[in-house]
DOPAMI-793564 format. One record per residue (C-alpha): y, x, z; residue in three letters. Coordinates in nm, 3 decimals, padded with zeros to 5 digits. Each point is the difference from the previous one (the first is absolute). Example, Ala and Ser with C-alpha at 12.3 -4.5 7.8 and 13.67 -1.06 7.14 Angstrom:
% residues 2
<pt v="-00.450" u="01.230" w="00.780" res="ALA"/>
<pt v="00.344" u="00.137" w="-00.066" res="SER"/>
% end
This chain:
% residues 145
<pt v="00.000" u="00.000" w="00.000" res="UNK"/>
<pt v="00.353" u="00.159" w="-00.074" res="UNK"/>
<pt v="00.231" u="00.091" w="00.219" res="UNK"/>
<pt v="00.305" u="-00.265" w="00.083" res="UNK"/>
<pt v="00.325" u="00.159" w="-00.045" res="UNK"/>
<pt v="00.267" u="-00.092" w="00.266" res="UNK"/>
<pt v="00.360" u="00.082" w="-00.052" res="UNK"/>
<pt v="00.033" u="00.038" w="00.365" res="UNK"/>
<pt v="00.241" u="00.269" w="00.152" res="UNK"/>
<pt v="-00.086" u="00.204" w="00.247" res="UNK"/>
<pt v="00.293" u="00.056" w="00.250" res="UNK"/>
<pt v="00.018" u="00.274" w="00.242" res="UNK"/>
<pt v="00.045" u="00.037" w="00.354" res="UNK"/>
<pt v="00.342" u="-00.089" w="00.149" res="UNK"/>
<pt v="00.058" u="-00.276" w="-00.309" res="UNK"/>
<pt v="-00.002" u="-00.309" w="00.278" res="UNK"/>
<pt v="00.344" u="00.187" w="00.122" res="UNK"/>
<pt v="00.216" u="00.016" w="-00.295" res="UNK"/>
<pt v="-00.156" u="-00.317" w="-00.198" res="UNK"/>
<pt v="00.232" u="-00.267" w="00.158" res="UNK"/>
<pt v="00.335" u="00.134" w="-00.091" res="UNK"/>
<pt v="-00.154" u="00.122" w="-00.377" res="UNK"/>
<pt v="-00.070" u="-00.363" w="-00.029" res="UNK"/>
<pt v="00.304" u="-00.092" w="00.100" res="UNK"/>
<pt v="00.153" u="00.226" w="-00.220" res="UNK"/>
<pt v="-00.235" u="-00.136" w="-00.314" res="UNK"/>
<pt v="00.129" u="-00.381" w="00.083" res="UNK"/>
<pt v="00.332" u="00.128" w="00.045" res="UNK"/>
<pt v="-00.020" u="00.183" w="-00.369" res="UNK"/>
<pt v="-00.173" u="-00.347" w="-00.131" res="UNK"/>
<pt v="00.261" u="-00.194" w="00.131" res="UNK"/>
<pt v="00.270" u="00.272" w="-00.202" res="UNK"/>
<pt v="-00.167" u="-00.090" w="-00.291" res="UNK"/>
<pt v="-00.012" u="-00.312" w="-00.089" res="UNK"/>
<pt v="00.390" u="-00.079" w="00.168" res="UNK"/>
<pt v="00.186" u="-00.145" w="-00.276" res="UNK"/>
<pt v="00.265" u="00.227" w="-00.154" res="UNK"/>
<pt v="00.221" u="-00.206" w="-00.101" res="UNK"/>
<pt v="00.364" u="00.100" w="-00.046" res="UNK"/>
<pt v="-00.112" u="00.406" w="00.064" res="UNK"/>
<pt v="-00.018" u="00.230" w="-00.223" res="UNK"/>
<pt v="-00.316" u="00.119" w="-00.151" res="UNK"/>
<pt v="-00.020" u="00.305" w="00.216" res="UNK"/>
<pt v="00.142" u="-00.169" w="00.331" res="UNK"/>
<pt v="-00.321" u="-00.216" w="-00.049" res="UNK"/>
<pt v="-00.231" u="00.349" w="00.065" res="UNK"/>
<pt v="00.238" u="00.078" w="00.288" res="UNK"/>
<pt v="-00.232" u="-00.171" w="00.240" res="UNK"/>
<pt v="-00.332" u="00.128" w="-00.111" res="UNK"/>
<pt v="00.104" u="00.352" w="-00.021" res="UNK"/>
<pt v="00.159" u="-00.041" w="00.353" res="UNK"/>
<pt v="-00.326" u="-00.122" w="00.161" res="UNK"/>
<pt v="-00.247" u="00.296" w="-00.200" res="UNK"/>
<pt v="00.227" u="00.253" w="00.184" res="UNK"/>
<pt v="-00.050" u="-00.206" w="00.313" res="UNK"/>
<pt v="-00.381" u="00.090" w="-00.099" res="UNK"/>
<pt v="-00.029" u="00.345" w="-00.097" res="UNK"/>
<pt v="00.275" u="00.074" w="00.347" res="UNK"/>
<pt v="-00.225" u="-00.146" w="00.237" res="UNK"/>
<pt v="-00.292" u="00.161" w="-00.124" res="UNK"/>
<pt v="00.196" u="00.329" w="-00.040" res="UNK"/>
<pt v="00.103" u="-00.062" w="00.353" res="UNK"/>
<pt v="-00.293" u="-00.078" w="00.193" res="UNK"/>
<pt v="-00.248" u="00.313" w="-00.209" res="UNK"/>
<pt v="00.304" u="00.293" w="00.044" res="UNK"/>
<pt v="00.306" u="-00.121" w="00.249" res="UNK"/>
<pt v="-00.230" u="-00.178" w="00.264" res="UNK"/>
<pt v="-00.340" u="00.164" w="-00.063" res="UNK"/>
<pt v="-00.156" u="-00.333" w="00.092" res="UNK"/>
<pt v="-00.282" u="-00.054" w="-00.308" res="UNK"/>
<pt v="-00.264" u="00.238" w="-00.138" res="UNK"/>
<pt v="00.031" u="00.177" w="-00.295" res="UNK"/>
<pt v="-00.300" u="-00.226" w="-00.122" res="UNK"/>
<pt v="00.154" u="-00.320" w="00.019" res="UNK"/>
<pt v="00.396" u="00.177" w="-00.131" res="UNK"/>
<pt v="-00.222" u="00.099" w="-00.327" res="UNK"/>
<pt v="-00.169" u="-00.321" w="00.031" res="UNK"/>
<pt v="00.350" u="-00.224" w="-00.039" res="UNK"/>
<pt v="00.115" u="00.238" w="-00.256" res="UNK"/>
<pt v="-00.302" u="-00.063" w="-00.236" res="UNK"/>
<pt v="-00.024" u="-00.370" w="00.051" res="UNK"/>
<pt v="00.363" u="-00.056" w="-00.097" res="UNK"/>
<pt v="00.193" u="-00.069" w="00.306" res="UNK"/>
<pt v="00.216" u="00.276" w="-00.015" res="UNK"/>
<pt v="00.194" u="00.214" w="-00.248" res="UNK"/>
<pt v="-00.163" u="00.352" w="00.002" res="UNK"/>
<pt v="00.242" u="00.119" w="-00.265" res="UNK"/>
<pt v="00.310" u="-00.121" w="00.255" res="UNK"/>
<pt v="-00.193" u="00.173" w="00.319" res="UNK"/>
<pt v="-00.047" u="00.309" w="-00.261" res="UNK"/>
<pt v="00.358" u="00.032" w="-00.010" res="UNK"/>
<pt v="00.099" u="-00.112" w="00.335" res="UNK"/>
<pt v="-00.195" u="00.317" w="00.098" res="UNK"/>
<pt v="00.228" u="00.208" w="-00.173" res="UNK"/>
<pt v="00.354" u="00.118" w="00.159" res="UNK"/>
<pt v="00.291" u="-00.165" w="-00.150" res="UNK"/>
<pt v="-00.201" u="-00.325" w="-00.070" res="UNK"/>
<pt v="-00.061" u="-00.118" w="00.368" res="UNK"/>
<pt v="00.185" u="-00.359" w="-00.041" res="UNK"/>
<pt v="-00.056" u="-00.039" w="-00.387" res="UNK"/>
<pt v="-00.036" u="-00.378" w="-00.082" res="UNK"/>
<pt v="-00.145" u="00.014" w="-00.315" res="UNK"/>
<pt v="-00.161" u="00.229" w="-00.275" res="UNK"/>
<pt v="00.216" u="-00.152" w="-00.314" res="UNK"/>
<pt v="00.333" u="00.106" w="00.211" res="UNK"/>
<pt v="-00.097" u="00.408" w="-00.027" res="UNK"/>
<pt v="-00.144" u="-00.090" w="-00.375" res="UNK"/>
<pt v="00.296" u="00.170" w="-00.238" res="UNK"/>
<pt v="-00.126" u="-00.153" w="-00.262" res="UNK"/>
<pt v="00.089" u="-00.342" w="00.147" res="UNK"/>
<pt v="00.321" u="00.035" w="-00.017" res="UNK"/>
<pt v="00.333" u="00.153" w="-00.183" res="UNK"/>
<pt v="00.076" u="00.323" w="-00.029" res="UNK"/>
<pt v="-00.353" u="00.105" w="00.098" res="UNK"/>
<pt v="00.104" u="-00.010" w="00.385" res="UNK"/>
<pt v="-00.172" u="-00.142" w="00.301" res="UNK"/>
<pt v="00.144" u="-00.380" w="00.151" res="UNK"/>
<pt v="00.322" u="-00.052" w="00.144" res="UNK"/>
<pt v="-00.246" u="-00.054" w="00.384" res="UNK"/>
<pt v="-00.040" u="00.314" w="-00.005" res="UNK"/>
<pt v="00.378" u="00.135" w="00.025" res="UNK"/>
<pt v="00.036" u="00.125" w="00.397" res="UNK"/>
<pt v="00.277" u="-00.290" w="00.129" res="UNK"/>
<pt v="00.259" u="00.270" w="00.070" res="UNK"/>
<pt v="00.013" u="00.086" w="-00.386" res="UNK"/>
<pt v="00.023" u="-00.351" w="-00.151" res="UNK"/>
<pt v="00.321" u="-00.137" w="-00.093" res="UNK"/>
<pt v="-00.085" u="-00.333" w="00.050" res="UNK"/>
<pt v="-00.151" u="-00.028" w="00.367" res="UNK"/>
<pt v="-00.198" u="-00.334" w="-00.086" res="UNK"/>
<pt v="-00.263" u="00.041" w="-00.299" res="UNK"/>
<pt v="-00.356" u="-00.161" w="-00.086" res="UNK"/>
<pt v="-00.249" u="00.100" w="-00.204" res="UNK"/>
<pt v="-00.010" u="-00.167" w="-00.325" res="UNK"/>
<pt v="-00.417" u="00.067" w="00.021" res="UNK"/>
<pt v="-00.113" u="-00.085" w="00.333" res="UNK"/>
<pt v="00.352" u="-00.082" w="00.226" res="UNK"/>
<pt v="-00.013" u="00.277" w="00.203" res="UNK"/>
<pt v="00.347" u="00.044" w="00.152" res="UNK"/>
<pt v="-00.088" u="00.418" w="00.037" res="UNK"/>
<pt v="-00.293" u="00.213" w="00.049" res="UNK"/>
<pt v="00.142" u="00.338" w="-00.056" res="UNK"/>
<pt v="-00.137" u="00.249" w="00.302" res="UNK"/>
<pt v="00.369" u="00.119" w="00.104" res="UNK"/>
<pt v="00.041" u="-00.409" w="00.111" res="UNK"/>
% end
């Protein structure tokens, strides 16, 4: 007789811990999604969903590096079933990149003059003192903040 397969995940130890507020995290981002948009822009419509998949990646990047409170099992574990951005962690690793809110706002390519976002201008340098991101909203995740 063959074997049945099961698409059953295995989760490791310490999962029971962190599942509630991931959860609450995945309503939260269902909830972002299907909000009407009416009257925003096209990109104020993503503003929401990129907001709450920092949320994400943060508290996982948090709890495995800041806090030390989850195994290196279940970190590697969250990263490979989707629930957090290992290309955002990547480069939260890095100095310089601590606060960054989003991959598109370092991506030159994204935007004019082959620069990074407008976010990531220190405060003290702007000339305007109140600016948003025209990808995600961030209001500034430059390092020097």
């Amino acid at each position: 007789m063959p074997k049945v397969k099961t698409n059953r995940v295995k989760y490791p130890e310490g999962w029971e811990l962190i599942e509630p507020t991931l959860r609450e995290l995945q309503a939260k981002m269902r909830e972002a999604e299907n909000d009407p948009h009416d009257g925003k822009r096209k990109c104020e419509a993503l503003w929401p969903i990129f907001k709450i998949a920092h949320q994400k990646s943060r508290y996982i990047y948090d709890l495995y590096y800041r806090r030390k409170e989850i195994s290196k099992e279940l970190y590697e574990f969250c990263l490979d079933q989707g629930y957090a951005d290992k290309n955002l962690i990547a480069k939260w690793k890095k100095p310089g990149y601590e606060r960054l809110c989003c991959l598109r706002c370092i991506q030159p390519r994204d935007h004019n003059f082959a620069t990074t976002c407008v976010c990531r201008v220190p405060k003290h340098l702007r000339e305007e003192k109140v600016i948003e991101c025209g990808h995600c909203g961030c209001r500034g995740c430059a390092s020097g903040d």
